[in-house]
C-alpha positions as CSV (number, residue, x, y, z in Angstrom):
1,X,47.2,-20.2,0.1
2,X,45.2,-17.4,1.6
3,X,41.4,-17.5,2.0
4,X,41.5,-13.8,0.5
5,X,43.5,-15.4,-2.7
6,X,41.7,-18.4,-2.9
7,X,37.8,-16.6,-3.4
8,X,37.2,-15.8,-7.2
9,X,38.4,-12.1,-8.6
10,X,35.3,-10.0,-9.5
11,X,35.5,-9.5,-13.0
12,X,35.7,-5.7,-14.2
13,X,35.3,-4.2,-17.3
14,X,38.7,-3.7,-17.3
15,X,39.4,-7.5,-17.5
16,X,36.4,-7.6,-20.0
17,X,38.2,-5.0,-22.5
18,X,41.4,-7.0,-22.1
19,X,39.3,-10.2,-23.1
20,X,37.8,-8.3,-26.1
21,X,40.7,-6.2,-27.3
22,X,39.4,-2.9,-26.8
23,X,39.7,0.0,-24.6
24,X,37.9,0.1,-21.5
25,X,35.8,2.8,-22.5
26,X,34.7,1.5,-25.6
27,X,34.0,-2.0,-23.2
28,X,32.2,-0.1,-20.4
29,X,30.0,2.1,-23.6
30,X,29.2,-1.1,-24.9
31,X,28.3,-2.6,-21.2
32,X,26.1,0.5,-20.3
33,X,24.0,0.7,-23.1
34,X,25.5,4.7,-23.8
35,X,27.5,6.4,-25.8
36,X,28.6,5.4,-29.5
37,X,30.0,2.4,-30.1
38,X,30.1,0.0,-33.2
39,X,27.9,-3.1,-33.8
40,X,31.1,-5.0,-34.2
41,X,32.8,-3.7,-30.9
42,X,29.6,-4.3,-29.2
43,X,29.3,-8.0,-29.8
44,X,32.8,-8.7,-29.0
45,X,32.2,-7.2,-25.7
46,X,29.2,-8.6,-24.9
47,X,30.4,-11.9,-26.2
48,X,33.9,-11.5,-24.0
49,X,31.3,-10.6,-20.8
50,X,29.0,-13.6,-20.9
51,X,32.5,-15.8,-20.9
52,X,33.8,-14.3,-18.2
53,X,30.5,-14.2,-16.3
54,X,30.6,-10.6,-15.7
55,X,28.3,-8.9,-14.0
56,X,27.6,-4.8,-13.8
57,X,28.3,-2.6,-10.9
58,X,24.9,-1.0,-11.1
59,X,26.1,1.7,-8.7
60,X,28.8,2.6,-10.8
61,X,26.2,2.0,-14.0
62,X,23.6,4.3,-12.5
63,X,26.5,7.0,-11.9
64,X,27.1,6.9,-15.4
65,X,24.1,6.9,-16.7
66,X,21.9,8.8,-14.1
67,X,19.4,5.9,-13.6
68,X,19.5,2.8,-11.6
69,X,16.6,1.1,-13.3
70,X,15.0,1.0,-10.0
71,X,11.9,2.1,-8.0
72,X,11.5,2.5,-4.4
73,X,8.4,1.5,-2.7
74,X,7.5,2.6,1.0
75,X,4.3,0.8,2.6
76,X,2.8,1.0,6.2
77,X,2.4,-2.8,6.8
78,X,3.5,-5.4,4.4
79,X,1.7,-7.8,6.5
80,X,-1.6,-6.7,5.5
81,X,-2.7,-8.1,2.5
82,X,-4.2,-4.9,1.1
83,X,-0.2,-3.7,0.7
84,X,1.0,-7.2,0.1
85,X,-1.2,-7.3,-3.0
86,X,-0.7,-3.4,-4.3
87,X,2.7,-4.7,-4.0
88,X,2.7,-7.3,-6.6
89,X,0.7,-4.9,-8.9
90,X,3.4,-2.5,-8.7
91,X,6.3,-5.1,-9.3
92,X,4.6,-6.4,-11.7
93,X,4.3,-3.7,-14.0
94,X,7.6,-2.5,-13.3
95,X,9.6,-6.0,-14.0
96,X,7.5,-5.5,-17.4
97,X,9.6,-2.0,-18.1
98,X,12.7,-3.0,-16.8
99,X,12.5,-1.3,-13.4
100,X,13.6,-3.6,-10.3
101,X,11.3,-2.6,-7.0
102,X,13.2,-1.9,-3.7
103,X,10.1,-2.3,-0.9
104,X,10.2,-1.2,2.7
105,X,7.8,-1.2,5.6
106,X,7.4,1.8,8.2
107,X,4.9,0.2,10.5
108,X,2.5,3.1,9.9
109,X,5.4,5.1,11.9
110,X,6.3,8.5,10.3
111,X,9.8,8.6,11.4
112,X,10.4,5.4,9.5
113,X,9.0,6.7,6.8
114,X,11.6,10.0,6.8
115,X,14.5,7.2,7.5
116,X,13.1,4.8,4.1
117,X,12.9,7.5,2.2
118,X,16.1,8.6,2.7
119,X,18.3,5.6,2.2
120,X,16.2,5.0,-0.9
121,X,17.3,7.8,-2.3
122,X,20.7,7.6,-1.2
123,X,20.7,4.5,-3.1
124,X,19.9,6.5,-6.4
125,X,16.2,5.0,-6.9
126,X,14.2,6.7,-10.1
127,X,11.5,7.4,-8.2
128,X,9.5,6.5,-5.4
129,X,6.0,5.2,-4.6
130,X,4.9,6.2,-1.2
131,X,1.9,4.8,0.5
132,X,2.0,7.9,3.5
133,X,1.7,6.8,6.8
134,X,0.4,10.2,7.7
135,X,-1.9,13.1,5.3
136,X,-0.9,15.8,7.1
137,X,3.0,15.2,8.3
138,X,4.3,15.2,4.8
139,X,7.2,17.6,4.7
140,X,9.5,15.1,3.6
141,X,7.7,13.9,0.8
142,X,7.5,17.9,-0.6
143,X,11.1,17.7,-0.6
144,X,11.3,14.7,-2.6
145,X,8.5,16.3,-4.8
146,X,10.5,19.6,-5.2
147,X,13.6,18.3,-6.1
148,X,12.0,17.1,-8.9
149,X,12.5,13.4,-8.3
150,X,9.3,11.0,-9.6
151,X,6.9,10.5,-6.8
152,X,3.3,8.8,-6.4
153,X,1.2,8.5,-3.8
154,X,-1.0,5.2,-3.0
155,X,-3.9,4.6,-1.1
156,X,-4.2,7.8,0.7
157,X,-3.7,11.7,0.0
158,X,-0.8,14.1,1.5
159,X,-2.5,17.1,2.6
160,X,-0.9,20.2,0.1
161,X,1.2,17.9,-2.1
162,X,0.1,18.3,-5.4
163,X,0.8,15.0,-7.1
164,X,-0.7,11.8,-9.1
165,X,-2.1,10.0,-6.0
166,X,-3.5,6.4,-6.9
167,X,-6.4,6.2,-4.5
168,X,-10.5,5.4,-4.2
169,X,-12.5,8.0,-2.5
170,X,-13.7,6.0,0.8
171,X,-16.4,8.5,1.2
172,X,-19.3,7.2,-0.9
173,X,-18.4,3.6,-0.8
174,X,-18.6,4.1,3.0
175,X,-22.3,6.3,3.1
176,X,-23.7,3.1,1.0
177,X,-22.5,0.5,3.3
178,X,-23.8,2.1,6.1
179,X,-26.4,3.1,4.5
180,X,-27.0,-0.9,4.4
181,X,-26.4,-1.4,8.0
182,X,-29.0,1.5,9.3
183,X,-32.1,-0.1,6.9
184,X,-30.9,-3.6,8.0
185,X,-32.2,-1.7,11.6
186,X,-28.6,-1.5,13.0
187,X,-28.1,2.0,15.2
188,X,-25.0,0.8,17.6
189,X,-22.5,0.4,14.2
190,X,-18.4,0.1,15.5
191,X,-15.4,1.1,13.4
192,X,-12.3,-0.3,13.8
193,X,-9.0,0.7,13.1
194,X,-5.6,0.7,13.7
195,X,-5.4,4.4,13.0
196,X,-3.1,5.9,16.3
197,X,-4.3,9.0,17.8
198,X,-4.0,10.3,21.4
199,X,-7.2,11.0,22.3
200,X,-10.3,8.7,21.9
201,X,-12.3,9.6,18.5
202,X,-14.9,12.5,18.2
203,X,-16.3,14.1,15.7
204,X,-14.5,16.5,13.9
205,X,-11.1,15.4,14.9
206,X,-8.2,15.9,12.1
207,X,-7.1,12.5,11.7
208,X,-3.7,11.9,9.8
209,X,-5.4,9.5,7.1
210,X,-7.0,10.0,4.8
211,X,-8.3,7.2,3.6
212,X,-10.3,6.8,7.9
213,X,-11.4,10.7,7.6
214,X,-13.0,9.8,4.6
215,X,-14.8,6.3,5.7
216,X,-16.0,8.0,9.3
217,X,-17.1,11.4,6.9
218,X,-19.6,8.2,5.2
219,X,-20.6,7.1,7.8
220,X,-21.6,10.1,10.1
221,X,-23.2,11.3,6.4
222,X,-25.6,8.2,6.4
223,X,-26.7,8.6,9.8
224,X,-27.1,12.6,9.9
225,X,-29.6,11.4,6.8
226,X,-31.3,8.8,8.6
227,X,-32.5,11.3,11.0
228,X,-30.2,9.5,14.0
229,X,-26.8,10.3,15.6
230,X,-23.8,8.9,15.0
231,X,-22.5,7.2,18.4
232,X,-18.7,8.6,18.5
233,X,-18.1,5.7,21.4
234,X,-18.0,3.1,18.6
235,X,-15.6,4.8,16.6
236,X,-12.2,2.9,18.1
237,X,-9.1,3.6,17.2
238,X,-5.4,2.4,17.9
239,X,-6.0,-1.4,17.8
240,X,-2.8,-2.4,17.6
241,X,-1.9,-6.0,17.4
242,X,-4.2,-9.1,17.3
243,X,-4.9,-9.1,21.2
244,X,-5.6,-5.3,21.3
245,X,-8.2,-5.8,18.8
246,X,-9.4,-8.7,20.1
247,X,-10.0,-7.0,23.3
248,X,-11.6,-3.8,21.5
249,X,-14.6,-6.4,19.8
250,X,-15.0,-7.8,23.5
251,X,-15.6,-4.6,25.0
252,X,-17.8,-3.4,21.8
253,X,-19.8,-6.9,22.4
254,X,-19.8,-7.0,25.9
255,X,-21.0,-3.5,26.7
256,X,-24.4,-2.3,28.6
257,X,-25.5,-1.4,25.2
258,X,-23.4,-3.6,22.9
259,X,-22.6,-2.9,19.3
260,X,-25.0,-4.7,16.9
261,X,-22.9,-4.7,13.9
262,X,-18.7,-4.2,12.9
263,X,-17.2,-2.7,10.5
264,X,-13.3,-3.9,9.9
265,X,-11.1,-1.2,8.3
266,X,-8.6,-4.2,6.9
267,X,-8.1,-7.8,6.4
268,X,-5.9,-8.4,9.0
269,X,-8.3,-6.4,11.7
270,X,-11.1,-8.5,10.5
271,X,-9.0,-12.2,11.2
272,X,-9.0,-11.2,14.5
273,X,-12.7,-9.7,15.3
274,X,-14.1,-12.9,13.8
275,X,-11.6,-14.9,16.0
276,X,-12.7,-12.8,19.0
277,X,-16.7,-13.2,18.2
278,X,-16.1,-17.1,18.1
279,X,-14.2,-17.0,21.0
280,X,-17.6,-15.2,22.9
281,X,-19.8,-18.1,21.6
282,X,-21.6,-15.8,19.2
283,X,-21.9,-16.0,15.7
284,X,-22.1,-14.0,12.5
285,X,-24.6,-12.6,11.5
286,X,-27.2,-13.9,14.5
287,X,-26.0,-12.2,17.0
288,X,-24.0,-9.8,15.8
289,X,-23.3,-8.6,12.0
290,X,-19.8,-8.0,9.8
291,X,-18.8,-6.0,7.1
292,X,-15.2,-5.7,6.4
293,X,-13.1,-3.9,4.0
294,X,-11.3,-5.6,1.3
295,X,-12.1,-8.7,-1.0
296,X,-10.0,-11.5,0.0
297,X,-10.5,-15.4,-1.3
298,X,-10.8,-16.2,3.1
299,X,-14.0,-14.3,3.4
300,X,-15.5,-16.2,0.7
301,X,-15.0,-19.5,2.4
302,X,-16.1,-18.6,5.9
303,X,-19.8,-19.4,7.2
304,X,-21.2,-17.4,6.6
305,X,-19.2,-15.8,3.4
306,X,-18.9,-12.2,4.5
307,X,-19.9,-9.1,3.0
308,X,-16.8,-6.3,1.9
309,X,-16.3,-3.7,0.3
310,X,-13.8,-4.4,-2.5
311,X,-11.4,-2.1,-3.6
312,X,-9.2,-3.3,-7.5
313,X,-6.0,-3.2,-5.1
314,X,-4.0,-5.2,-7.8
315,X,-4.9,-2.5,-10.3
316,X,-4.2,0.1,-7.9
317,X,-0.8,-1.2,-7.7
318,X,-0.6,-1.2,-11.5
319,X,-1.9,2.4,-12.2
320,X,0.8,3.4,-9.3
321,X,3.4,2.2,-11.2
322,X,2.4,2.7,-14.8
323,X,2.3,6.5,-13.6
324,X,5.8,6.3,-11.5
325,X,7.6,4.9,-14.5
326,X,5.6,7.8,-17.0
327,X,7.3,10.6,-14.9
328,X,10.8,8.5,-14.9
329,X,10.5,8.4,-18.8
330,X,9.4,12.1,-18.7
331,X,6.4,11.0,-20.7
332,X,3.0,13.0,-20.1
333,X,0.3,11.6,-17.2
334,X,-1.9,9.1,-18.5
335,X,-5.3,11.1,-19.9
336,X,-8.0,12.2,-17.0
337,X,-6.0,9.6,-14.7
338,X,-7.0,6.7,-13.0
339,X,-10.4,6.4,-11.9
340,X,-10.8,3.4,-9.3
341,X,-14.1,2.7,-7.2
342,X,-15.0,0.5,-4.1
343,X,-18.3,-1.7,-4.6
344,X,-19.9,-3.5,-1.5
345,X,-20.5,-7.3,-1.9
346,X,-23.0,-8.5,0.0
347,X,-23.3,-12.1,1.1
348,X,-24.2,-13.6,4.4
349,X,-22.9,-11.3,7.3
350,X,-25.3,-9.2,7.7
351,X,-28.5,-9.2,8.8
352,X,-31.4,-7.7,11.5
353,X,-29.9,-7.5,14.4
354,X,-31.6,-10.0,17.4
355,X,-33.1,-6.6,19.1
356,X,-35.6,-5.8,16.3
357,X,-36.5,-9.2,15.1
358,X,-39.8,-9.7,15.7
C-alpha cells in the first residue's frame, strides 16, 4: 500500500451529506451557519460532522459567506513588550467575538508593512489593525481604507487618513516628565530611540512617527518654558540593536559634557541603557538619572524601582479591537471614542544630578 493511500481522506461535506442523508447543499447551509435550513436537517448534519471529525475549509467557508472570522494585526516589533502586550488585548477581545487574530511583525520597515498587508488581505481577513511603522508613508493603508475594508490604527497616527486611531497623545505626558527632570536641576536630558532617520536629529525635522514627534514636541515645550534651550545633540536616534544602544548611553555618559539624566522611549531600549550604565560602574540615580516609557513588573523590582510613564497598553489593545470588530459588524463607533492617557510614576530613579548637589 501507497504512503498517499495509507494517510486519512479529508472528510468533505460531500461525505458529511452522504453520512446524514441529505443533499450537499442542504449539509454545507447547515455547516456554514447560512441560508435556510430545518432544525431537524441541521442536527443530523451536525451530528453526522462530529462523527466523522470533520472539519471546515474556512477558505471555502469565507468564499461563501464573505467573512473569514478573522482579523489581521500588523506590529513593528513583537519583541517589545509594549506590542507584545497590545497584542494580547487585541486577541483577547477578539477570541471573545469569535474573531481568530493573524499577527505579523514589520521590524519598523515600511516595505514589510506594504508586503503584510497584502497577504493579509489576500487571505480574506475582516479587517485589519495596523500599528504604522511610518505617519507619513501611508499610501497603502488609504487603499485599504478606500476600499472600504475595516481598518484601525494603534499607537501612532497616519498623516491624512481619516480613521479611529487608538492612541495617547505623547505630548503632555512628555512636557510633565520633563518638566520633572528640569526642577530636579537636570539641563543635559538624552532621548533615545530607535526611530531611523538619515540625518542626526534637529529641531524641526518631520519625523515619520508620530508617537517621537510628539514626545520631542514635550520636551523642547518644557524647556522653551524653563527659559533654557533644548540641546538637539542629546536627541539620538536609530539605536538599533542592544549593542548600538549600548554604545549610544556610553557616548551620552562619557562625553566632555555628559548627559545627566535618560529618557528610554521603550522597554526593550531601557534593558539595555541600565545594562550599559552598570557596565560603566555608575549607578541610578547617583550619578546619573532614568525615566523610561512604559510600566513593566521588571522596573518595579530593580534598585532603585524606576520611574515611567505608563501608558493602559492592554486596554489600548482592547479599544483597538472592540472598534475593528464594530466596523466588521457595521455597527456605529463607540460614543466620543476612546480616551486613554499616560501618567508618570515616580519612584527612585531620579534625582539631583551630582553637579548641583551641594
Amino acid at each position: 500500500m501507497s504512503s498517499n493511500s495509507s494517510r486519512r481522506r479529508e472528510i468533505t461535506v460531500a461525505d458529511v451529506a452522504k453520512a446524514a442523508q441529505v443533499s450537499k447543499a442542504q449539509a454545507a447551509r447547515a455547516l456554514g451557519n447560512y441560508g435556510a435550513v430545518s432544525e431537524e436537517v441541521r442536527g443530523r448534519v451536525l451530528a453526522a460532522a462530529e462523527e466523522l471529525s470533520y472539519r471546515p475549509n474556512e477558505l471555502a467557508r469565507s468564499m461563501n459567506t464573505g467573512k473569514s472570522n478573522t482579523i489581521g494585526v500588523v506590529v513593528g516589533d513583537i519583541e517589545n513588550p509594549h506590542f507584545g502586550l497590545a497584542t494580547r488585548g487585541i486577541t483577547d477581545t477578539a477570541k471573545k467575538s469569535g474573531y481568530n487574530v493573524i499577527l505579523i511583525n514589520t521590524d519598523e520597515e515600511v516595505s514589510a508593512e506594504i508586503e503584510a498587508v497584502r497577504v493579509l488581505l489576500d487571505k480574506r481577513v475582516d479587517g485589519l489593525i495596523v500599528a504604522p511603522a511610518s505617519s507619513i508613508e501611508t499610501e497603502h493603508l488609504q487603499h485599504v481604507h478606500e476600499s472600504g475594508r475595516p481598518l484601525v490604527l494603534l499607537d501612532r497616527k497616519a498623516e491624512g487618513l481619516d480613521v479611529e486611531t487608538i492612541a495617547v497623545s505623547m505630548a503632555e505626558i512628555s512636557f510633565e516628565s520633563t518638566r520633572y527632570l528640569l526642577q530636579a536641576g537636570h539641563r543635559r536630558i538624552a532621548f533615545i530611540s530607535t526611530l531611523k532617520t538619515e540625518t542626526p536629529y534637529r529641531t524641526g525635522m518631520v519625523l515619520d512617527s508620530s508617537q517621537i514627534s510628539e514626545r520631542l514636541e514635550g520636551m523642547q515645550r518644557a524647556f522653551t518654558e524653563s527659559g533654557l534651550s533644548f540641546s538637539e545633540d542629546q536627541v539620538r536616534l536609530n539605536a538599533g540593536d542592544a549593542d548600538s544602544i549600548r554604545t549610544i548611553t556610553r557616548g551620552l555618559l562619557l562625553a566632555p559634557e555628559p548627559a545627566t539624566a535618560i529618557v528610554a522611549s521603550d522597554g526593550l531600549i531601557a534593558l539595555s541603557v541600565v545594562e550599559a550604565i552598570q557596565e560603566l560602574g555608575l549607578s541610578i540615580p547617583d550619578d546619573i538619572s532614568f525615566l523610561m516609557y512604559d510600566d513593566f513588573s521588571w522596573t518595579r523590582l530593580t534598585s532603585p524601582p524606576l520611574t515611567v510613564i505608563a501608558q493602559p497598553v492592554y486596554e489600548m489593545g482592547v479599544a483597538a479591537a472592540g472598534a475593528l470588530i464594530r466596523q466588521i459588524e457595521g455597527r456605529k463607533p463607540a460614543a466620543n471614542g476612546a480616551g486613554f492617557s499616560a501618567r508618570l510614576i515616580r519612584r527612585g530613579s531620579v534625582a539631583m544630578p551630582r553637579t548641583a548637589r551641594v
